[in-house]
Biotite code that builds the C-alpha atoms (Angstrom):
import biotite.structure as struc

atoms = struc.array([
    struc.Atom([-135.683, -181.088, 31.466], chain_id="A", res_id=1, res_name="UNK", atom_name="CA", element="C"),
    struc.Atom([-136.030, -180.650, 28.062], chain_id="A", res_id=2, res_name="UNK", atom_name="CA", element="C"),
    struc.Atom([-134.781, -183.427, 24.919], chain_id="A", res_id=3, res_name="UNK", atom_name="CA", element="C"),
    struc.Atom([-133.326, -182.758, 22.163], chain_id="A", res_id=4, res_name="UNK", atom_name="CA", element="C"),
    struc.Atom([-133.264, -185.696, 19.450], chain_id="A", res_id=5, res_name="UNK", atom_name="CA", element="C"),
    struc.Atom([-131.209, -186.279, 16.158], chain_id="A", res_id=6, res_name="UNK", atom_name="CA", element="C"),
    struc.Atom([-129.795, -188.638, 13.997], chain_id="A", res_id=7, res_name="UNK", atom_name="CA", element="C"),
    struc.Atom([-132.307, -191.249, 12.580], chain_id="A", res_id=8, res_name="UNK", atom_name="CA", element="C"),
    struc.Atom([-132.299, -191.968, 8.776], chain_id="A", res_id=9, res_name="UNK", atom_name="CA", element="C"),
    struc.Atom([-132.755, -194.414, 6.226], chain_id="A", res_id=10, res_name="UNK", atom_name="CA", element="C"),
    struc.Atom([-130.422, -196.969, 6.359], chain_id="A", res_id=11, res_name="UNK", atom_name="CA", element="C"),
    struc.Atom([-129.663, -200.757, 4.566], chain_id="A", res_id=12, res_name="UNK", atom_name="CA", element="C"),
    struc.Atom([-129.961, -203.772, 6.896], chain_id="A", res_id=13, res_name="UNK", atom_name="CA", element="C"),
    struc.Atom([-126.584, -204.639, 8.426], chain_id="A", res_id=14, res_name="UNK", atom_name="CA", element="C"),
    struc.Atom([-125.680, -200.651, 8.076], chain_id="A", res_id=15, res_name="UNK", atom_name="CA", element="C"),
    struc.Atom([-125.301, -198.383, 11.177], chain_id="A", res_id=16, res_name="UNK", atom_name="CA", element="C"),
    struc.Atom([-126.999, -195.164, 12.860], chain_id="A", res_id=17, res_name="UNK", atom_name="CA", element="C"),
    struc.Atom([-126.199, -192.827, 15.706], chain_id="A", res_id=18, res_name="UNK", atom_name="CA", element="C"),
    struc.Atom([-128.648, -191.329, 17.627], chain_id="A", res_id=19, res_name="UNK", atom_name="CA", element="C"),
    struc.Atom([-127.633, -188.559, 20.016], chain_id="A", res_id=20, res_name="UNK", atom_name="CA", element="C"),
    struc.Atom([-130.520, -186.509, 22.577], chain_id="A", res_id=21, res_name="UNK", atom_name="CA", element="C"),
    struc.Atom([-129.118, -183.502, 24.377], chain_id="A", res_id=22, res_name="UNK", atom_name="CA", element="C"),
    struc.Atom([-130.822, -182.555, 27.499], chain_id="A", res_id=23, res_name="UNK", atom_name="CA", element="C"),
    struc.Atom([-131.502, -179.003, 29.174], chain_id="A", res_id=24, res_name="UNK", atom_name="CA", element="C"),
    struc.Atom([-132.917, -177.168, 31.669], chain_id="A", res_id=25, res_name="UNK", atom_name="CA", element="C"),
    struc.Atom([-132.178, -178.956, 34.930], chain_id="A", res_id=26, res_name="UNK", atom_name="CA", element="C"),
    struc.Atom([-130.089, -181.589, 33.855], chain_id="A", res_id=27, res_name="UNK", atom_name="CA", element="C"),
    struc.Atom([-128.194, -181.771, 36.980], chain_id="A", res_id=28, res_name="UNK", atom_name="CA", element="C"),
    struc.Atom([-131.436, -183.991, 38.157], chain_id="A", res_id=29, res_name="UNK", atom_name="CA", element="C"),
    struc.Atom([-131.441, -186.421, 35.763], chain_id="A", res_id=30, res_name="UNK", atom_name="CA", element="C"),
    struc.Atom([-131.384, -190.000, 37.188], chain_id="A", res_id=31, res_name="UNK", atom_name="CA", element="C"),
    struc.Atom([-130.974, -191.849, 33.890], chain_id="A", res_id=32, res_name="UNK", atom_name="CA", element="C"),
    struc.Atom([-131.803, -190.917, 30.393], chain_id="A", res_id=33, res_name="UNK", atom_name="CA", element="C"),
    struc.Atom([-132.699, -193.855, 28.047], chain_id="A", res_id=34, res_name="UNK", atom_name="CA", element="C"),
    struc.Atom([-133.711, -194.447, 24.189], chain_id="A", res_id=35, res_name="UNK", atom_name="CA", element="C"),
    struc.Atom([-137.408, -196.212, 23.514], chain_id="A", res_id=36, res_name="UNK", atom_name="CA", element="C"),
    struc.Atom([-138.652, -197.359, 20.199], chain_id="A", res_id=37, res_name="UNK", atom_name="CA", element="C"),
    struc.Atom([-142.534, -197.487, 18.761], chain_id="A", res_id=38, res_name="UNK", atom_name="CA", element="C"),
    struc.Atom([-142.794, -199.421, 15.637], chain_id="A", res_id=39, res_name="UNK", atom_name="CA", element="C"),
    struc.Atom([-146.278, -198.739, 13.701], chain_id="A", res_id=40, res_name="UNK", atom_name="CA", element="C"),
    struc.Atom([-148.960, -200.969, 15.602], chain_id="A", res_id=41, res_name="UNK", atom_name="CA", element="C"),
    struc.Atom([-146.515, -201.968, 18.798], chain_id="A", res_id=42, res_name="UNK", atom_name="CA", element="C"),
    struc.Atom([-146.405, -200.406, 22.064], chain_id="A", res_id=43, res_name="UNK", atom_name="CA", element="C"),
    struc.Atom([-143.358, -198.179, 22.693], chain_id="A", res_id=44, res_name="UNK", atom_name="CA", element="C"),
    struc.Atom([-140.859, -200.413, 24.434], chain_id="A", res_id=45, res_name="UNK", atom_name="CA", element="C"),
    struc.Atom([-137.179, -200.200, 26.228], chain_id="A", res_id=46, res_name="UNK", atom_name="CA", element="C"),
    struc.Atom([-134.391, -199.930, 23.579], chain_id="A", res_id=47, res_name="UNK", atom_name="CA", element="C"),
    struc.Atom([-131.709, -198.705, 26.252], chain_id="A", res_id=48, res_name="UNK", atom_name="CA", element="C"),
    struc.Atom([-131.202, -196.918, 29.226], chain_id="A", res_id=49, res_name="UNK", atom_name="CA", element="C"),
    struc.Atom([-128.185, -195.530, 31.590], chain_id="A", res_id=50, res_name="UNK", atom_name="CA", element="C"),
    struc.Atom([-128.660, -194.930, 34.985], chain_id="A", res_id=51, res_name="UNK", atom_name="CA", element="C"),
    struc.Atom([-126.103, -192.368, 36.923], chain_id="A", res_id=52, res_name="UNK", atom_name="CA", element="C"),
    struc.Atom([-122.982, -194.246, 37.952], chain_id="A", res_id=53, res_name="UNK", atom_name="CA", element="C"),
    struc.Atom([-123.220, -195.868, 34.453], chain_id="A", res_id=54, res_name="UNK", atom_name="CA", element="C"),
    struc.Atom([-125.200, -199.275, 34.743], chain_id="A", res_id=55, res_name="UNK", atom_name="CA", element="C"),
    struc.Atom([-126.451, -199.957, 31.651], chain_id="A", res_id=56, res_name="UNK", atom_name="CA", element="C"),
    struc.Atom([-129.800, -202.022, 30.336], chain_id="A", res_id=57, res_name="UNK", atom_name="CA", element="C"),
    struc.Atom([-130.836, -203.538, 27.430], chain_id="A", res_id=58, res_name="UNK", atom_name="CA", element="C"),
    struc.Atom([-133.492, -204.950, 25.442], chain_id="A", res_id=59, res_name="UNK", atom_name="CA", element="C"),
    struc.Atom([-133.020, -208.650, 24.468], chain_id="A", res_id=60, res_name="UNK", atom_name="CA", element="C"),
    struc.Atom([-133.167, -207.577, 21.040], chain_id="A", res_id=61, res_name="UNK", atom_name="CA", element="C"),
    struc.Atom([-130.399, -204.937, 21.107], chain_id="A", res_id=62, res_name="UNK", atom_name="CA", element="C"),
    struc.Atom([-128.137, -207.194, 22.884], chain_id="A", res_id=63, res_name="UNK", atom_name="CA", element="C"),
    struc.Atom([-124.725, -206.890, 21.312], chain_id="A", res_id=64, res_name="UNK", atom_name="CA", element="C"),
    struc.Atom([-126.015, -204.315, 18.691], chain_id="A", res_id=65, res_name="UNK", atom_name="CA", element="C"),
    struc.Atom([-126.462, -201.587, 19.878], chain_id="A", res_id=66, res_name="UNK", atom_name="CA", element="C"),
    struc.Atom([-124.501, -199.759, 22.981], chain_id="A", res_id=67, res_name="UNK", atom_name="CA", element="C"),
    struc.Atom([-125.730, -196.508, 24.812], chain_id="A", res_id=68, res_name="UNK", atom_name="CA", element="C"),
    struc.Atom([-123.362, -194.656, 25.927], chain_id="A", res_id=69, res_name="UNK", atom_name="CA", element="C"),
    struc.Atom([-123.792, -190.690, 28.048], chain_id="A", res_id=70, res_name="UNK", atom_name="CA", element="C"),
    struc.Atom([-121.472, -187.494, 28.113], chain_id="A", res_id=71, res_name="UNK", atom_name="CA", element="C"),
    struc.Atom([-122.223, -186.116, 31.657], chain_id="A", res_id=72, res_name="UNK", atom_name="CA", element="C"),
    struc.Atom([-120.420, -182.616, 30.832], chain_id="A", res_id=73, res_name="UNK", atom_name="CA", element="C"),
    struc.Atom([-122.711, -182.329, 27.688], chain_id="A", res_id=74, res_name="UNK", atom_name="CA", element="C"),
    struc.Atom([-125.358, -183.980, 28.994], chain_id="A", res_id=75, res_name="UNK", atom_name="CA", element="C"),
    struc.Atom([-125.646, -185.708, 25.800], chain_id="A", res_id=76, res_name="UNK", atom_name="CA", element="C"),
    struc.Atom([-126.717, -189.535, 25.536], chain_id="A", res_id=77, res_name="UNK", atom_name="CA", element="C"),
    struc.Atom([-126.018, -191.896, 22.431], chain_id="A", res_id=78, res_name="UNK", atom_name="CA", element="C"),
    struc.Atom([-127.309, -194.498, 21.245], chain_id="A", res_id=79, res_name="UNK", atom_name="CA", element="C"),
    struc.Atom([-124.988, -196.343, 18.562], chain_id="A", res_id=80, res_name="UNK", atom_name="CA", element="C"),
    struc.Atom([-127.036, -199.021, 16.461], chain_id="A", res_id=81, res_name="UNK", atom_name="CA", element="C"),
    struc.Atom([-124.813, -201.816, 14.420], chain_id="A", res_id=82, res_name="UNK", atom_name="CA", element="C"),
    struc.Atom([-125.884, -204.686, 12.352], chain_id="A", res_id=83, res_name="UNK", atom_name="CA", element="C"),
    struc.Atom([-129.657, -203.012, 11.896], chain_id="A", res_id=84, res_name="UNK", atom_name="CA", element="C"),
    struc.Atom([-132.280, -205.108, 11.140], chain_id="A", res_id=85, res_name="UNK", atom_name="CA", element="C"),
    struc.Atom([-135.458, -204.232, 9.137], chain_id="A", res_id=86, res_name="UNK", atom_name="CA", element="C"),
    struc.Atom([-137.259, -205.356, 12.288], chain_id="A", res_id=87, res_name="UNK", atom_name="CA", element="C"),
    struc.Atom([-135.267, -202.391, 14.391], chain_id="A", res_id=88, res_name="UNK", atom_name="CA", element="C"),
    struc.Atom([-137.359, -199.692, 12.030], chain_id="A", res_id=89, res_name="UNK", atom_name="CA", element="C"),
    struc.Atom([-139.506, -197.380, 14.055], chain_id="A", res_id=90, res_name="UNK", atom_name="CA", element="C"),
    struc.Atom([-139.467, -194.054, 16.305], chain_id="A", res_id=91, res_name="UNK", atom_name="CA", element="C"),
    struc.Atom([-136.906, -193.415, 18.694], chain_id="A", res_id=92, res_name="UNK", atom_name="CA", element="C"),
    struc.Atom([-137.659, -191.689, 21.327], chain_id="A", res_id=93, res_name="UNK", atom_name="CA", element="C"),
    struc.Atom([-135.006, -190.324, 23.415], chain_id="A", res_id=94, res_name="UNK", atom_name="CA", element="C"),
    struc.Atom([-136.221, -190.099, 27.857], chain_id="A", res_id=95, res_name="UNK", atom_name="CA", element="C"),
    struc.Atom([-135.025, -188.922, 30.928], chain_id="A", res_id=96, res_name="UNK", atom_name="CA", element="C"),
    struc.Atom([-135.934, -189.305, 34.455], chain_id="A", res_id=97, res_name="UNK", atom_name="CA", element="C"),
    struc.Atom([-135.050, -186.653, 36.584], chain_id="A", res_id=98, res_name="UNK", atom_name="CA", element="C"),
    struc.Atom([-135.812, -185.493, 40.552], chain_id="A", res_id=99, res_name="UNK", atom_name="CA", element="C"),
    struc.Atom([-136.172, -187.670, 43.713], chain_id="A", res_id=100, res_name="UNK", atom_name="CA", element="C"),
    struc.Atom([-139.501, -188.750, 44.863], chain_id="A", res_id=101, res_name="UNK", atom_name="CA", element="C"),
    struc.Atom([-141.702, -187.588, 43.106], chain_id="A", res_id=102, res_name="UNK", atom_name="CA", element="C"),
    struc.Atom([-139.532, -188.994, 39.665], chain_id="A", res_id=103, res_name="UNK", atom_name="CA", element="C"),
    struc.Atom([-140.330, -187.123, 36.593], chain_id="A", res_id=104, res_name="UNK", atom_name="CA", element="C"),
    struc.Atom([-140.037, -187.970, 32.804], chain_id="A", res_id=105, res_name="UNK", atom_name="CA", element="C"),
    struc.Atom([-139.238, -186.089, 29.968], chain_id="A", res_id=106, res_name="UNK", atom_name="CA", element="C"),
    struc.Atom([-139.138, -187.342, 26.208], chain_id="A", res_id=107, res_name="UNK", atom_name="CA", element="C"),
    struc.Atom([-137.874, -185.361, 23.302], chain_id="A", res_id=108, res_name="UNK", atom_name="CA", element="C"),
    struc.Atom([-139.099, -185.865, 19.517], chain_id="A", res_id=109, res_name="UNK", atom_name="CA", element="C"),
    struc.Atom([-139.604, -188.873, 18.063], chain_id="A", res_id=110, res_name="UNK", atom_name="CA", element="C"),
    struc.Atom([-136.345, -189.537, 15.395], chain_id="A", res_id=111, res_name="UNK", atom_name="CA", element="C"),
    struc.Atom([-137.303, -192.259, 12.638], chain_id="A", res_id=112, res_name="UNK", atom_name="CA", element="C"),
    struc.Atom([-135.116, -194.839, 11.651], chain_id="A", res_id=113, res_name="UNK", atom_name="CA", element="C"),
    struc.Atom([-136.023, -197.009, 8.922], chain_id="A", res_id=114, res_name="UNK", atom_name="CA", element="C"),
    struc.Atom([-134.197, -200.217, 8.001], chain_id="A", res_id=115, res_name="UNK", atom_name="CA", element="C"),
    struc.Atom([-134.718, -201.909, 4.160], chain_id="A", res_id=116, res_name="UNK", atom_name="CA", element="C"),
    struc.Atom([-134.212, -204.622, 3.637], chain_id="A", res_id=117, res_name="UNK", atom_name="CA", element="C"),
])
């Protein structure tokens, strides 16, 4: 499965960004494809994910902000970001995990969002 990322940008705190990933290859085994986040010095962590059948998770952060949201005939996932905070600037990485046991994991490009203040 291969990721493709776009849609990051420079945007004013409060102001909102879409982020869209497109998947290929064999995207008919993809379990649930999900955005991350690394900010400079952190550990890339959960942003969102959506599992097949459409359950959705969150981080605690993201709650209410942002909402994830997948086109299975495109194979496309979003990841709509509202009220941004200066504290939600880093790399977005967009994932999917594909295949039954063994699981695999593909990420696409980093996208940067940056949030001023």
């Amino acid at each position: 499965v291969q990721l493709q990322a776009s849609g990051g940008g420079l945007v004013q705190a409060g102001g909102s960004l879409r982020l869209s990933c497109a998947a290929s290859g064999s995207a008919f085994s993809i379990q649930a494809m999900g955005w991350y986040r690394q900010a400079p010095g952190k550990q890339r962590e959960l942003v969102a994910e959506v599992r097949n059948g459409g359950r959705t998770n969150y981080a605690d952060s993201v709650k209410g902000r942002f909402t994830i949201s997948r086109d299975n005939v495109k194979n496309t996932v979003y990841l709509q970001m509202n009220s941004l905070k200066p504290e939600d600037t880093a790399v977005y990485y967009c994932n999917a995990k594909y295949g039954n046991e063994p699981t695999y994991s593909s990420w696409g490009q980093g996208t940067l969002v940056t949030v001023s203040s």
